[in-house]
C-alpha positions as CSV (number, residue, x, y, z in Angstrom):
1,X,81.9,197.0,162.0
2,X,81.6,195.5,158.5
3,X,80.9,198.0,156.2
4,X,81.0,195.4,152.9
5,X,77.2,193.5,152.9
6,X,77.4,190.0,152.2
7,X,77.7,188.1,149.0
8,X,77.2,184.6,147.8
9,X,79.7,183.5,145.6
10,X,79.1,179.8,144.1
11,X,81.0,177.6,141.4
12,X,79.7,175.3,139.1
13,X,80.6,173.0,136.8
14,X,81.4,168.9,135.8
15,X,83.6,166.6,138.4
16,X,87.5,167.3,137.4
17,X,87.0,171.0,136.5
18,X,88.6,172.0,139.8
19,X,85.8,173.8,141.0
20,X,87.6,172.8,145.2
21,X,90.7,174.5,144.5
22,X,89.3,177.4,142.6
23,X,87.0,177.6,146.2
24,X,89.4,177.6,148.3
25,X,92.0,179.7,146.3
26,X,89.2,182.7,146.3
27,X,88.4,182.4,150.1
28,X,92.1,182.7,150.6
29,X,92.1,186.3,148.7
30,X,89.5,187.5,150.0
31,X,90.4,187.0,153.6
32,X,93.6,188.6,152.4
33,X,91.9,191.4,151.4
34,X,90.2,191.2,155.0
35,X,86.9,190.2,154.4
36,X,85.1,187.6,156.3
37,X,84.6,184.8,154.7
38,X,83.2,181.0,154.4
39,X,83.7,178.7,152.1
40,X,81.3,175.0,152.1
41,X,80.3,172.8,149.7
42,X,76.9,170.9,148.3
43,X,76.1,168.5,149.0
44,X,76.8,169.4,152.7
45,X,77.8,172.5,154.5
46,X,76.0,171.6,158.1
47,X,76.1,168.2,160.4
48,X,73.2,167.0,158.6
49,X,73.3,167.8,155.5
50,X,76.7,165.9,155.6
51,X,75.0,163.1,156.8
52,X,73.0,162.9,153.8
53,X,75.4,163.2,151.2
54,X,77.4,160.3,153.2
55,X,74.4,158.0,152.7
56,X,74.0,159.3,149.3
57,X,77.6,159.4,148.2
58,X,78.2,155.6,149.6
59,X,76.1,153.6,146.9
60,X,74.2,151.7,148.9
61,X,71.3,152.5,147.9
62,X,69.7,153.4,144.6
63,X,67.6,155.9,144.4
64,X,65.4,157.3,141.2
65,X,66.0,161.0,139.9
66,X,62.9,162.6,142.4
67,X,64.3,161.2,145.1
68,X,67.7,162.1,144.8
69,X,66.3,165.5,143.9
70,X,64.5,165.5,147.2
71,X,67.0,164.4,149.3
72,X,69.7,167.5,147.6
73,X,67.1,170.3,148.2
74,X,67.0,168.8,152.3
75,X,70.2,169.6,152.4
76,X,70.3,172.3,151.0
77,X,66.9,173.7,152.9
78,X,69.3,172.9,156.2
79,X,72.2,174.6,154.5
80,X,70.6,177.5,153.6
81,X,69.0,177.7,156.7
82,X,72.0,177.2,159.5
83,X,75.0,178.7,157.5
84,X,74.3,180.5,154.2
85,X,71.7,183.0,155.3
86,X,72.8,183.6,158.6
87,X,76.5,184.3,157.0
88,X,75.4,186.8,154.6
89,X,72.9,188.7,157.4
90,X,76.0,189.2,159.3
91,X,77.8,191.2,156.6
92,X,80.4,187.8,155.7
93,X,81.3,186.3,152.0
94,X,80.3,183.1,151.1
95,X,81.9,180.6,149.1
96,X,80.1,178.1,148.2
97,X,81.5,174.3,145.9
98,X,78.0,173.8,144.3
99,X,74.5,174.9,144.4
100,X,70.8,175.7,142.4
101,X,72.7,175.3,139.2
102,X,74.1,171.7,139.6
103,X,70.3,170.6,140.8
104,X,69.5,171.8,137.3
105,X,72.6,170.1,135.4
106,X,72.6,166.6,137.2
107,X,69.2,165.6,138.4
108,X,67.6,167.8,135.4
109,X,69.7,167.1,132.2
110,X,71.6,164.3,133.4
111,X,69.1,162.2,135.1
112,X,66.0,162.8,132.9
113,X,63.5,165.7,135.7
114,X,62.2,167.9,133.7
115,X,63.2,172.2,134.4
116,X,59.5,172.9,135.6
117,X,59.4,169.6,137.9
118,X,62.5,170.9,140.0
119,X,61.5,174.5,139.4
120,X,58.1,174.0,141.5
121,X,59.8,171.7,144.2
122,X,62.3,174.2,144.9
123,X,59.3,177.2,144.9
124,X,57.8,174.8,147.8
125,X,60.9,173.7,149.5
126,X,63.5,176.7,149.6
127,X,63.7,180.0,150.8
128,X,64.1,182.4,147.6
129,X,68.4,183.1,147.2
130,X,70.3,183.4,144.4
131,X,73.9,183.9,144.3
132,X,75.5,187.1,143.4
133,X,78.6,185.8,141.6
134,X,79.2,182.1,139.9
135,X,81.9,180.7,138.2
136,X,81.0,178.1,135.7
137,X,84.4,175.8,135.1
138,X,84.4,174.8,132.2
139,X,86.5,171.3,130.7
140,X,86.3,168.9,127.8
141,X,84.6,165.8,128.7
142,X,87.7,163.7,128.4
143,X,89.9,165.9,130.5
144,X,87.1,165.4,133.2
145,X,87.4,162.1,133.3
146,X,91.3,161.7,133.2
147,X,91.2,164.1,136.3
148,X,88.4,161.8,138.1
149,X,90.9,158.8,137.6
150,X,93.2,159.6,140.5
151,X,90.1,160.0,143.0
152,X,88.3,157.5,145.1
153,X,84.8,156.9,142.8
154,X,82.2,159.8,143.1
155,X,78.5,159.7,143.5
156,X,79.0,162.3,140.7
157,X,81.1,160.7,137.8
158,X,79.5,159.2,135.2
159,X,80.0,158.2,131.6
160,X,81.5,161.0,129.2
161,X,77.5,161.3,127.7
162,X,76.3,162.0,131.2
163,X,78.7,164.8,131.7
164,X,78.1,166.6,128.2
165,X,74.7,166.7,128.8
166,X,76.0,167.9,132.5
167,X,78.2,170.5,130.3
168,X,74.9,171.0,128.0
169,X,72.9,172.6,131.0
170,X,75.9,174.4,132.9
171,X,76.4,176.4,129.4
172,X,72.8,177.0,129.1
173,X,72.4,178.2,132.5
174,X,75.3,181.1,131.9
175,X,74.1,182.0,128.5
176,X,70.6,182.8,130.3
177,X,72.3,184.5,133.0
178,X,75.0,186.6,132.1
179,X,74.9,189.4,134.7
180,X,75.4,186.2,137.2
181,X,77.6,183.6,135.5
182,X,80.7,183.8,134.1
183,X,82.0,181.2,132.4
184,X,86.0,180.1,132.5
185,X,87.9,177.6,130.8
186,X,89.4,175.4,133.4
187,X,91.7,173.3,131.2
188,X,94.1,175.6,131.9
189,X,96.9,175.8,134.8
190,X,95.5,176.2,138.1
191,X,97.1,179.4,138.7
192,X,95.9,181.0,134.8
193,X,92.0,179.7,136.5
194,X,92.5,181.9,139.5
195,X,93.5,185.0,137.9
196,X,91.0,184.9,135.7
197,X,88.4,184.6,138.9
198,X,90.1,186.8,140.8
199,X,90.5,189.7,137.9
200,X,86.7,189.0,137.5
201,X,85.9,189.4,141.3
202,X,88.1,192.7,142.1
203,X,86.7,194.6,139.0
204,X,83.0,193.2,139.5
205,X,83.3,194.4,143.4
206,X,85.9,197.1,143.3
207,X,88.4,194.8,145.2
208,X,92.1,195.5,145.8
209,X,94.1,192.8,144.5
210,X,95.1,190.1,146.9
């Protein structure tokens, strides 16, 4: 029997702030520590929802700001739905590379949607959940962009303006929501990152260390 109840962990933050590895390094000491848990990602998670961020990702096709809002919260509704939920009822940790907050930093401040538009789409199109925990990783601008270089092109990266205004909502977000967001400066070694999660995580939930 699991005598922990689920929680819903997410992190946030521009492309090159590491917000992968920080994922998978935390599902790694948690499952150390014995708890059941599942790390995915967003856009994506379940079969379909991968299918749409494959067309999305791909640039073949342009779409405006509403649209591309419309098609994240589909996959996300499907997320939500198959895995996320159905997770945390069983008592399991979830991990999550992505979620509300990024709607809110990329399609609202980056592309143009105004807060109350994606605030009243989401009211009609998700089931209420919020996460319990999320990291917000926090980079310069430029050391985004030198990290992006050694990838394949993103759906995601954008010109250094783009990802302040990015930043610009990220850092609003956590100032609003402090009991929820923490925010950590991921310029630093991978390793320095994680302890500062992890330190966060064990006092927060009254976990042994890993």
């Amino acid at each position: 029997m699991i005598s922990r109840p689920g929680r819903f962990i997410t992190f946030e933050g521009a492309d090159g702030a590491g917000k992968s590895t920080q994922s998978r390094v935390l599902a790694k000491q948690l499952r150390a520590c014995g708890i059941p848990t599942i790390l995915t990602r967003e856009v994506g998670g379940t079969a379909g929802a991968e299918a749409i961020r494959n067309v999305w990702l791909s640039g073949q096709y342009e779409w405006d700001a509403l649209t591309e809002l419309l098609l994240v919260l589909a996959a996300r509704r499907d997320h939500i739905n198959k895995i996320i939920k159905p997770a945390l009822q069983r008592g399991e940790w979830v991990i999550c590379d992505r979620f509300m907050d990024s709607t809110y930093a990329y399609q609202g401040a980056g592309q143009g949607l105004s807060p109350a538009i994606i605030k009243k789409i989401v009211a009609l199109s998700l089931p209420a959940l919020k996460p319990h925990t999320t990291f917000v990783l926090m980079v310069d601008e430029k050391i985004s962009q030198r990290r992006m270089t050694a990838r394949a092109r993103d759906r995601f990266e954008e010109k250094i303006s783009f990802q302040k205004r990015v930043n610009g909502m990220f850092r609003k977000i956590a100032r609003q929501q402090p009991a929820r967001c923490l925010v950590v400066d991921a310029s630093r070694e991978v390793e320095a990152v994680s302890h500062t999660i992890w330190q966060h995580i064990a006092k927060k939930y009254k976990l042994r260390h890993a």
